[in-house]
Rosetta silent file (secondary structure, phi, psi, omega in degrees, C-alpha in Angstrom):
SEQUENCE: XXXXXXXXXXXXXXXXXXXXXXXXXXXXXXXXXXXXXXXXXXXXXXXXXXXXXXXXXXXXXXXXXXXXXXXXXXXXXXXXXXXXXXXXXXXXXXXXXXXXXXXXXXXXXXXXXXXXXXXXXXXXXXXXXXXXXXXXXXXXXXXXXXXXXXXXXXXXXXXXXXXXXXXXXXXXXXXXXXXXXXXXXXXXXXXXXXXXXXXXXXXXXXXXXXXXXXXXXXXXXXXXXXXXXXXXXXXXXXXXXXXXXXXXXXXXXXXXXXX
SCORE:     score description
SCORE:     0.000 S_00000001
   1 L     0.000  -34.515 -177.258 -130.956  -54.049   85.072 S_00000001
   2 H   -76.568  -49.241 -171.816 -129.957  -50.804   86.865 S_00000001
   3 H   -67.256  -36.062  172.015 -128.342  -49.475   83.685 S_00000001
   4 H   -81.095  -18.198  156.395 -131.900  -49.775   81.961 S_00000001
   5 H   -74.126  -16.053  165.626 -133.711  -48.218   84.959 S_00000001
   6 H   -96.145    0.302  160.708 -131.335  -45.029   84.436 S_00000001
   7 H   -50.066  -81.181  173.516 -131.827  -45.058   80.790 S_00000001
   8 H   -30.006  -52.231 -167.079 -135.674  -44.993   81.484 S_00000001
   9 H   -79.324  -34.994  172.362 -135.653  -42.407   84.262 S_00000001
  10 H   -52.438  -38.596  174.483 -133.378  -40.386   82.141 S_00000001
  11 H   -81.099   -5.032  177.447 -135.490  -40.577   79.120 S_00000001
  12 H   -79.054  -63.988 -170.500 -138.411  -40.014   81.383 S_00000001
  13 H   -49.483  -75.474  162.619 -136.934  -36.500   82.707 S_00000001
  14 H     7.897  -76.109 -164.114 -136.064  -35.827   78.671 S_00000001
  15 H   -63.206  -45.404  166.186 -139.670  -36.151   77.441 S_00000001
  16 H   -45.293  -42.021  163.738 -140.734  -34.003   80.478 S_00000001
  17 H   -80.351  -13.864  136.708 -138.709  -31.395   79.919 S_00000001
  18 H   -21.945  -96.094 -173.040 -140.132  -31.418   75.889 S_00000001
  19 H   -28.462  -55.057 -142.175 -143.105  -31.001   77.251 S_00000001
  20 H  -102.314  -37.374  161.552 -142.577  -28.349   79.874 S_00000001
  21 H   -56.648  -32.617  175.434 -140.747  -26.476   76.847 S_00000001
  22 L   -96.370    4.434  167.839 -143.527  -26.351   74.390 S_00000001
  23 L   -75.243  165.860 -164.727 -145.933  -25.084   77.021 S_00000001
  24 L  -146.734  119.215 -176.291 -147.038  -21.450   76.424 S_00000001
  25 L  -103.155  153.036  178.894 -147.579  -18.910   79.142 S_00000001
  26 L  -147.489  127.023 -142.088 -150.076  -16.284   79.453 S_00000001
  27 L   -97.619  153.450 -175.021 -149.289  -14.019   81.760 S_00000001
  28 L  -119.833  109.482 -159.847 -152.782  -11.887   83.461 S_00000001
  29 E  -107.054   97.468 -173.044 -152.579   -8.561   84.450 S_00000001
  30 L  -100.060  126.905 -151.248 -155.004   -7.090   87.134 S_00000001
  31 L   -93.301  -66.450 -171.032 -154.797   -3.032   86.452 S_00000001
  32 L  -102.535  115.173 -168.777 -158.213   -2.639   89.209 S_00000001
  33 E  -118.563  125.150 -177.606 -159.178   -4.592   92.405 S_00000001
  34 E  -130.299   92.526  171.168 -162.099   -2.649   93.965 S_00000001
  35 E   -93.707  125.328 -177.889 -163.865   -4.592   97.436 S_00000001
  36 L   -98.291  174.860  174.084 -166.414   -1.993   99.129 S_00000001
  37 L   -78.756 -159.184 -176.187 -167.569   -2.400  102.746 S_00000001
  38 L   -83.972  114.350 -177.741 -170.711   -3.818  103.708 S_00000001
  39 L   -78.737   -1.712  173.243 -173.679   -1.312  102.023 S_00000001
  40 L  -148.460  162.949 -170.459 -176.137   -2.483  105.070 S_00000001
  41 L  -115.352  113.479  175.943 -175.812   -3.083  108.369 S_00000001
  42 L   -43.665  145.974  167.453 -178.268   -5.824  110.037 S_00000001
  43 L   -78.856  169.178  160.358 -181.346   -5.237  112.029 S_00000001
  44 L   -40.616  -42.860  178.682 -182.362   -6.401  115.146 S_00000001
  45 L  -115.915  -64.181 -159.037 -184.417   -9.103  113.743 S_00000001
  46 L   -98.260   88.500 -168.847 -183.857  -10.102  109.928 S_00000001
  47 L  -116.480  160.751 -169.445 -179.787   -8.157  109.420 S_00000001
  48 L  -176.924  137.511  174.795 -178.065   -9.586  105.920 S_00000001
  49 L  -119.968  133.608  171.727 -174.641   -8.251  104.430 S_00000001
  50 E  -134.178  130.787 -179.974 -173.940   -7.823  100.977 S_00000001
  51 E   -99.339  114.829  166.705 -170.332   -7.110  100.058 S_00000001
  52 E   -84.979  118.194  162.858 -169.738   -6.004   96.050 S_00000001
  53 E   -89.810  100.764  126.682 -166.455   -7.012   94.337 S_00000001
  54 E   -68.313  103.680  153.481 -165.282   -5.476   91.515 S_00000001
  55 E   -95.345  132.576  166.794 -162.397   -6.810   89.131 S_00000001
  56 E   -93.710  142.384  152.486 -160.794   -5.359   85.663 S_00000001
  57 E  -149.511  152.555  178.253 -158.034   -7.761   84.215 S_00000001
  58 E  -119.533  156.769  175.773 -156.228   -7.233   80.711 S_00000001
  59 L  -119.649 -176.583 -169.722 -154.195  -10.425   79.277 S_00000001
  60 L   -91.399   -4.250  170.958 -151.726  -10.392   77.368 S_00000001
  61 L   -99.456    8.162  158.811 -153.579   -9.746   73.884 S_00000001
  62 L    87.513   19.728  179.239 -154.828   -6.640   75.208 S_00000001
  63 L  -100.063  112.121 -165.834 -158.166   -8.228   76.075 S_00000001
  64 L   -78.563  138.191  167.193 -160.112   -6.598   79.218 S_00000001
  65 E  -145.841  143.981 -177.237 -162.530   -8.420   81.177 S_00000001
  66 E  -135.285  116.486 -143.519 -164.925   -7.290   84.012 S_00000001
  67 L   -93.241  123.484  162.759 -166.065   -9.216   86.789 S_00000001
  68 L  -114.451  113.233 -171.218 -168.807   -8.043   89.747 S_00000001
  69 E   -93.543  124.486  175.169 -169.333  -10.432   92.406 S_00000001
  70 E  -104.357  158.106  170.568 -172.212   -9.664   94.950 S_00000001
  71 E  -123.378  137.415 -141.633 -172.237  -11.815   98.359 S_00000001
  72 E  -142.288  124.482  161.658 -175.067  -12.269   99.955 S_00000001
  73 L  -165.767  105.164 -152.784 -174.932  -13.217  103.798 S_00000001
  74 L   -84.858 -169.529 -175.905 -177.300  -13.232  106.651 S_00000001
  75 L  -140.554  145.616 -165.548 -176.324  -13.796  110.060 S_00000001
  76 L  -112.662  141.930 -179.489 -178.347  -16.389  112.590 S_00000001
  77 E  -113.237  130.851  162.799 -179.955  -15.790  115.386 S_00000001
  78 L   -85.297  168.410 -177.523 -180.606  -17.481  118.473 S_00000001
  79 L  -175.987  123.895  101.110 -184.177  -17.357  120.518 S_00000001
  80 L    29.369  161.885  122.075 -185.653  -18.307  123.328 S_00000001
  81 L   159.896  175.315 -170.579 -189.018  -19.461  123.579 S_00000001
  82 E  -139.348  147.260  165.007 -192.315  -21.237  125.540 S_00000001
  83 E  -154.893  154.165  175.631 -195.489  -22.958  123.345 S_00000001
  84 E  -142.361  111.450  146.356 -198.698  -24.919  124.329 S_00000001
  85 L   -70.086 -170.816  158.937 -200.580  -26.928  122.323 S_00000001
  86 L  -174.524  147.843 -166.953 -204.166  -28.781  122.680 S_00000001
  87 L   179.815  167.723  156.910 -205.497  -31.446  119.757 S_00000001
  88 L   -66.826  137.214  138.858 -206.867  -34.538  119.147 S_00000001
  89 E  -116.329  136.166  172.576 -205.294  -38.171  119.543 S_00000001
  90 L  -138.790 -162.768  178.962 -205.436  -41.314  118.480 S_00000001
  91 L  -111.759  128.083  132.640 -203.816  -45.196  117.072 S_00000001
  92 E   -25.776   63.876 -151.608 -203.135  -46.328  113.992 S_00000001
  93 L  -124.630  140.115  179.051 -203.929  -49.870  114.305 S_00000001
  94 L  -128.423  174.177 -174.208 -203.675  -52.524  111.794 S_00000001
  95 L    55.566   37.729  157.733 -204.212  -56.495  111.995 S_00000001
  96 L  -147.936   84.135 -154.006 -207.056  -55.872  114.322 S_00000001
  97 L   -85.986   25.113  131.654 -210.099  -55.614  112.340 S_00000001
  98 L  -131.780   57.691 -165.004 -212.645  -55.355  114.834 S_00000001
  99 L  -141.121  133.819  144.272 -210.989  -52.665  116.755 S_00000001
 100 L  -145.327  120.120 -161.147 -211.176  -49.309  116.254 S_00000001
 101 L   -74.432  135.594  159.642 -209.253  -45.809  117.791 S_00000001
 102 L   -70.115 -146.347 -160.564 -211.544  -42.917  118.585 S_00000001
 103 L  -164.444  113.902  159.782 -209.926  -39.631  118.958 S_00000001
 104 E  -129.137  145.776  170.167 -209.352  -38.061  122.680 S_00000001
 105 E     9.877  160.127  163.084 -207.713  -34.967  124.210 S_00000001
 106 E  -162.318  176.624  178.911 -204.097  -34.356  123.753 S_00000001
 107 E  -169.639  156.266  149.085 -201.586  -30.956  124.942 S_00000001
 108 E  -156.848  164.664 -170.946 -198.041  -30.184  124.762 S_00000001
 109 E  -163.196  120.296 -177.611 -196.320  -27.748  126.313 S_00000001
 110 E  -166.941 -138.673 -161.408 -192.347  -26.799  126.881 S_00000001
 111 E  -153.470  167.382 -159.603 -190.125  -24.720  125.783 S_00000001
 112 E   170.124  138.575 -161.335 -187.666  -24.152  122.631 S_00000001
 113 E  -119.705  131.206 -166.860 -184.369  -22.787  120.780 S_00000001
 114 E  -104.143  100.022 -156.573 -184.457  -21.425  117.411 S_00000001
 115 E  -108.817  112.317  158.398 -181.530  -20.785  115.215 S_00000001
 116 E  -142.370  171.532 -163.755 -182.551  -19.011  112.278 S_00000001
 117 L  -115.038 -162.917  166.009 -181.393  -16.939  109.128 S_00000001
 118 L   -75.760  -23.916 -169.735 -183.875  -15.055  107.220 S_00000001
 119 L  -105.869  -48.009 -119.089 -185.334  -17.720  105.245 S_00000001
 120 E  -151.680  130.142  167.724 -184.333  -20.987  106.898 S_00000001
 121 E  -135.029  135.249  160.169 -184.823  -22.375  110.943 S_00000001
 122 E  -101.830  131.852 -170.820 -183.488  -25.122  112.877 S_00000001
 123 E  -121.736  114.999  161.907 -186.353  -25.227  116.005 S_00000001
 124 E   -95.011  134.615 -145.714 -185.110  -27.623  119.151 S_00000001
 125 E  -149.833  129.009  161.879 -188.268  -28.133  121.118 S_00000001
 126 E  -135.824  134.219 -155.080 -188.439  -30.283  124.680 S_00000001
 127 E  -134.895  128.725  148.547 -192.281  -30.640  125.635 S_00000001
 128 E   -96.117  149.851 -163.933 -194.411  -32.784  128.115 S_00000001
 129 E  -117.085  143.017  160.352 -196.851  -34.192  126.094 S_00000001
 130 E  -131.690  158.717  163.561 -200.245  -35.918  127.352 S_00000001
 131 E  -167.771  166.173 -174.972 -202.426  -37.554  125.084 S_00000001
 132 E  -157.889  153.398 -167.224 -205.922  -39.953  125.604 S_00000001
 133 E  -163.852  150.046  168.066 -207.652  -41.992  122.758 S_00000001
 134 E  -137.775  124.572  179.178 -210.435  -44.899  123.419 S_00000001
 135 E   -80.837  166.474 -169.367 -210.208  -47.810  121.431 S_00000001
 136 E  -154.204  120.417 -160.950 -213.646  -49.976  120.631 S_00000001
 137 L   -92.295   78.594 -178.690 -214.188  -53.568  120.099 S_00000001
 138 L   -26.269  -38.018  146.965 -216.804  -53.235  117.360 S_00000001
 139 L   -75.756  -25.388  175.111 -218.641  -56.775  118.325 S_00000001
 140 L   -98.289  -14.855 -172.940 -218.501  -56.768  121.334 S_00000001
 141 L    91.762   -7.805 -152.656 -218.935  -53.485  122.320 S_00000001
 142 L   -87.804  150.042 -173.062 -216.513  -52.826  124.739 S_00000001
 143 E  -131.012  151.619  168.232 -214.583  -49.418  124.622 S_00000001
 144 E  -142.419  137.818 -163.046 -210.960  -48.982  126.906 S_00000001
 145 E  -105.538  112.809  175.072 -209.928  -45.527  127.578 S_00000001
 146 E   -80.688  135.020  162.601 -205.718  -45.092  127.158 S_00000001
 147 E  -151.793  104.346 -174.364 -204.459  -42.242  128.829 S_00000001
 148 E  -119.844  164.792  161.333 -200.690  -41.719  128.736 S_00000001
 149 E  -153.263 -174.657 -171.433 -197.862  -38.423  128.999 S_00000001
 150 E   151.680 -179.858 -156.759 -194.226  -38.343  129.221 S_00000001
 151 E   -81.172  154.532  129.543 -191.319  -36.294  127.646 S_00000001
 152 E  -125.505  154.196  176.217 -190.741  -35.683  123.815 S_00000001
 153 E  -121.526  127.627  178.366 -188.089  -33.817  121.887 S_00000001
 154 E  -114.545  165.337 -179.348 -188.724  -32.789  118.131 S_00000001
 155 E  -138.316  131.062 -167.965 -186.536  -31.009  115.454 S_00000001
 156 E  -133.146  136.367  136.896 -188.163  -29.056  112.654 S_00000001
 157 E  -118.022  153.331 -154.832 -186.278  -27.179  109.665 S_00000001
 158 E  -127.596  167.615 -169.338 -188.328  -24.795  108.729 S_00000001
 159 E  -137.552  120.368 -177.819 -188.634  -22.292  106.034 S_00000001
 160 E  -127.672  152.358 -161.624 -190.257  -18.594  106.542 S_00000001
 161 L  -123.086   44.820  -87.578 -191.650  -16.258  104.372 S_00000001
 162 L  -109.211  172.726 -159.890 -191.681  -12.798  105.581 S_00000001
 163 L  -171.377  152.773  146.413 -194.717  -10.525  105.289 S_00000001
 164 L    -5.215  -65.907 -163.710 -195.630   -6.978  106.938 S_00000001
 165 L   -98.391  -27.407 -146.887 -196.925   -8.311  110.242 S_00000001
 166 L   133.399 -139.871 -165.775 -194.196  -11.142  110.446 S_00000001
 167 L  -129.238  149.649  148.067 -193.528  -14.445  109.026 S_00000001
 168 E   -76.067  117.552  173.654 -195.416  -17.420  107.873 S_00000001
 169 E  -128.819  147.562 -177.908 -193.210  -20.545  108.504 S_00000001
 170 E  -141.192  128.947 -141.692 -193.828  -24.401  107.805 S_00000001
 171 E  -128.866  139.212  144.423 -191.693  -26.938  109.387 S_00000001
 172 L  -119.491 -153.462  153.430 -190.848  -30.618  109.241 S_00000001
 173 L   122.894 -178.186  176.701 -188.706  -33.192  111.044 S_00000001
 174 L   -65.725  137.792  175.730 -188.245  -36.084  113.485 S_00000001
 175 L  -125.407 -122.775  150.626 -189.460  -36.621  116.933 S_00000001
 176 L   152.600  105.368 -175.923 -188.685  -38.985  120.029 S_00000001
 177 E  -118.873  138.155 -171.243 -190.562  -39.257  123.074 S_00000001
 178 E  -116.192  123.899  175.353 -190.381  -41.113  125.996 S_00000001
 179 E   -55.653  124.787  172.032 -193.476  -42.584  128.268 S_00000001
 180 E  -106.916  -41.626  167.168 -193.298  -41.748  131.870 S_00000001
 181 E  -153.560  167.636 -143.724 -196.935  -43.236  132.611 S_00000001
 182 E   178.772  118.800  171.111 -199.640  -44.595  130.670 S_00000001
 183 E  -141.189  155.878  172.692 -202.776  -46.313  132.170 S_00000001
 184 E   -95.012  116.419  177.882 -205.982  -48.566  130.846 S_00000001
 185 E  -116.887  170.544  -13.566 -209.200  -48.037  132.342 S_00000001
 186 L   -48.347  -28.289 -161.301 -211.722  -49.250  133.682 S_00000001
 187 L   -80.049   -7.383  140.873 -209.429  -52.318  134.606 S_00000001
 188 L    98.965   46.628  170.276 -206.453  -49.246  135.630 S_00000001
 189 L  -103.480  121.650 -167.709 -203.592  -51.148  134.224 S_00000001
 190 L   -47.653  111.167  156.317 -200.187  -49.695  134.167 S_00000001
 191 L   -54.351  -33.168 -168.327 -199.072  -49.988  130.441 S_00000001
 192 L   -92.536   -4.297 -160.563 -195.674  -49.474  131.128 S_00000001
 193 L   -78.961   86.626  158.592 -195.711  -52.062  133.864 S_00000001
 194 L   -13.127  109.950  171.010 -193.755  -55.948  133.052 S_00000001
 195 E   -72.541  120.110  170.511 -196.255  -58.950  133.305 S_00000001
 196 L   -33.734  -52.582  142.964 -194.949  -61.603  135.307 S_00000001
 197 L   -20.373  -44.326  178.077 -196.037  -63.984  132.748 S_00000001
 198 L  -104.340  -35.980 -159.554 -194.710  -62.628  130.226 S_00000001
 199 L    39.525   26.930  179.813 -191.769  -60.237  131.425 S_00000001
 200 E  -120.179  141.747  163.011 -192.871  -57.854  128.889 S_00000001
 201 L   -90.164  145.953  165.340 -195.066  -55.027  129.046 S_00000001
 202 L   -14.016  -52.176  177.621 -198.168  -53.571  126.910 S_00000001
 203 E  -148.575 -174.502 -179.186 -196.450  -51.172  125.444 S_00000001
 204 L  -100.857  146.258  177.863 -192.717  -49.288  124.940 S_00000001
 205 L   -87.568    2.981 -178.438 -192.088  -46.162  126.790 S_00000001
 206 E  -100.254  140.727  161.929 -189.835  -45.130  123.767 S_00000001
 207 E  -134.779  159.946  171.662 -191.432  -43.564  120.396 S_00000001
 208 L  -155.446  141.986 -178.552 -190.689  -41.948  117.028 S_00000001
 209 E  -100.760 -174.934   98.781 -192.097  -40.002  114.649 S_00000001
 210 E   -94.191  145.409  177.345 -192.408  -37.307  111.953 S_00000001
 211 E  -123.109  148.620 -161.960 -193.840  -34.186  112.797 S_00000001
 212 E  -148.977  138.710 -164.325 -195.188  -31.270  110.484 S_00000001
 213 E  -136.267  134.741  155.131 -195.804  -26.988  111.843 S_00000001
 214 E  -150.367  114.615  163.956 -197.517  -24.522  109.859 S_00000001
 215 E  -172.650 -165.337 -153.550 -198.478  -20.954  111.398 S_00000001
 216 E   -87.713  137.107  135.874 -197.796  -17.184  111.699 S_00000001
 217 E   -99.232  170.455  174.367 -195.111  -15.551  114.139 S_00000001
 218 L   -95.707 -164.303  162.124 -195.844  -11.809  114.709 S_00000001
 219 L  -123.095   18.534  145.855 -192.796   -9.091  114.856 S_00000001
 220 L  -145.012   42.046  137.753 -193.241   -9.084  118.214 S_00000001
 221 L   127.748  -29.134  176.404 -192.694  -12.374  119.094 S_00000001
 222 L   -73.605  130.436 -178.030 -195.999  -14.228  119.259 S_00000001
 223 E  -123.527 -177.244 -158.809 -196.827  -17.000  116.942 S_00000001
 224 E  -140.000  105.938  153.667 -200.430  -18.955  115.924 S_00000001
 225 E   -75.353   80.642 -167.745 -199.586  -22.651  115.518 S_00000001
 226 L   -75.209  -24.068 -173.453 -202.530  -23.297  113.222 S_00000001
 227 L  -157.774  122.706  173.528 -202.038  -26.820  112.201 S_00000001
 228 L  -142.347  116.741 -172.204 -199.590  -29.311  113.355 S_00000001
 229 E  -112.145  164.495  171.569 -199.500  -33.414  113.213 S_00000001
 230 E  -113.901  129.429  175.804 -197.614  -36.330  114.412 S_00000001
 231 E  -153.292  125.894  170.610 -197.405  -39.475  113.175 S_00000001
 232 E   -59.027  135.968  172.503 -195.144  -42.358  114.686 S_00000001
 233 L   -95.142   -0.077 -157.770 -193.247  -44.791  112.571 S_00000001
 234 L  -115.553  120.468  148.960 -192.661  -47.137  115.653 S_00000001
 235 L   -10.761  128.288  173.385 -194.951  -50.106  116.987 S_00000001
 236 L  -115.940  -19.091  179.185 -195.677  -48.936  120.552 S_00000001
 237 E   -75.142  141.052 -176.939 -197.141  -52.485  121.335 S_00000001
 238 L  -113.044  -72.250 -167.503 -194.473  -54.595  123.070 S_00000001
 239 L   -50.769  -18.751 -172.996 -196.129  -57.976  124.231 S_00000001
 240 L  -134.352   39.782 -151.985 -198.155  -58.674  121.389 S_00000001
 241 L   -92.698   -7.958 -172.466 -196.223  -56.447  119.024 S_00000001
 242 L   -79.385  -49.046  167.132 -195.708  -59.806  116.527 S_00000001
 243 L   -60.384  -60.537  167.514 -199.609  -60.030  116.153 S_00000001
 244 L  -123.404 -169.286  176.046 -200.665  -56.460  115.978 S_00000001
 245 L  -152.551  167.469 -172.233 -199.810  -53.079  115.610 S_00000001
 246 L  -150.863  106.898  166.722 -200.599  -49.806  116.972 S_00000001
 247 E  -135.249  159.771  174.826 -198.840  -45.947  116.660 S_00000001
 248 L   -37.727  151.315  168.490 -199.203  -42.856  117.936 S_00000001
 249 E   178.932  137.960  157.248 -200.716  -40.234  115.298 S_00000001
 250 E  -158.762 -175.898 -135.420 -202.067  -36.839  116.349 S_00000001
 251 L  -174.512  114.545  164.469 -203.575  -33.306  115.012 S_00000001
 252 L  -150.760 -154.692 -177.769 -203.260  -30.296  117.486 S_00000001
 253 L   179.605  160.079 -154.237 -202.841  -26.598  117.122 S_00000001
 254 E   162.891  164.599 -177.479 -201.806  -23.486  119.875 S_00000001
 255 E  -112.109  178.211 -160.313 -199.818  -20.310  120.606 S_00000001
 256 E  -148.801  174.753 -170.207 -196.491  -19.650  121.279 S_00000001
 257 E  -178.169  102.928  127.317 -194.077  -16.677  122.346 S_00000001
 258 L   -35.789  100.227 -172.243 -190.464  -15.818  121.530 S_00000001
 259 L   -80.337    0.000    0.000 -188.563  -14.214  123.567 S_00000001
């Protein structure tokens, strides 16, 4: 058994070295390697490097070939920055078909860090948010006025477009906000507040979204939020959340300032 595993391995090496004999090398000859420096130096706001490569190579059949590589590469920038919104809000509500959300007051306001390229932004945004909506019991008549705020942090990548004056840019991404207090009037009941009865409350102080930005910055730092919505993906009802449903959705719009 051993004498036929060194047979094998022998006849193994054998065939390899065939093989490795009937290969055919072709040897490449580079006469001219040319790299230049960088032909621009970034700005202040929008800076981008382009590096040029030239290579000549000859083979061995006397055949030249000539390659130019350009590189293209901007460099990202952090920023600063403060924004305030003001919009409309209201609920989404299904399975309760003689109910319907009005549309009341809303703001945000914070502050936010922008990592961007020339083209391309990641925007980190922490905000206190308020919003008010009044829902309306269509038979009955009865209207209850919501009024909640609390913290939320969104993430947008965003895409800009550069112009003259500045940039246009239009943004998506995810959002997640948390309820600090939230009350029902006329009867002035704490939403966020556990029912004895129940040990559950009206609603969760946690939410999530998607959120969508479209406006102007300036080149010197000010932007025009012209149109920006929210819309939740998450139940916000906790105690009844098996029966109905309710989310967050809003429309606002506002200025801003980069430092």
């Amino acid at each position: 058994m051993n004498k036929l595993y060194l047979i094998s391995a022998i006849a193994c090496v054998l065939s390899c070295g065939q093989i490795l004999g009937q290969t055919t090398t072709t040897t490449t000859k580079t006469i001219k390697t040319e790299t230049t420096t960088p032909v621009s130096q970034p700005s202040n706001r929008n800076g981008k490097t382009e590096t040029i490569t030239r290579t000549v190579t000859i083979n061995s059949n006397g055949d030249s070939t000539a390659t130019i590589t350009r590189t293209f590469s901007g460099n990202m920038k952090t920023s600063l920055g403060i924004k305030a919104n003001v919009g409309f809000s209201n609920f989404v509500i299904r399975d309760m078909p003689d109910c319907r959300s009005n549309m009341g007051f809303s703001m945000l306001a914070g502050g936010f860090i922008k990592l961007e390229s020339r083209c391309f932004a990641l925007q980190y945004e922490l905000l206190v948010r308020y919003r008010s909506s009044e829902t309306e019991d269509t038979i009955m008549q009865n209207k209850t006025n919501y009024q909640y705020w609390g913290l939320e942090l969104p993430i947008y990548v965003m895409g800009q477009i550069h112009t003259k004056a500045g940039k246009i840019f239009i943004g998506a991404g995810p959002y997640v906000s948390f309820g600090i207090d939230a009350k029902q009037t006329p009867e002035n009941v704490n939403l966020y507040r556990k029912k004895n009865a129940t040990g559950k409350a009206v609603m969760h102080r946690w939410d999530f979204g998607i959120g969508t930005m479209l406006g102007f910055e300036f080149n010197n730092g000010i932007s025009l939020n012209a149109g920006c919505y929210q819309g939740g993906v998450v139940n916000v009802l906790s105690a009844e959340k098996g029966n109905k449903s309710m989310k967050n959705q809003a429309v606002n719009f506002g200025i801003g300032y980069k430092f």
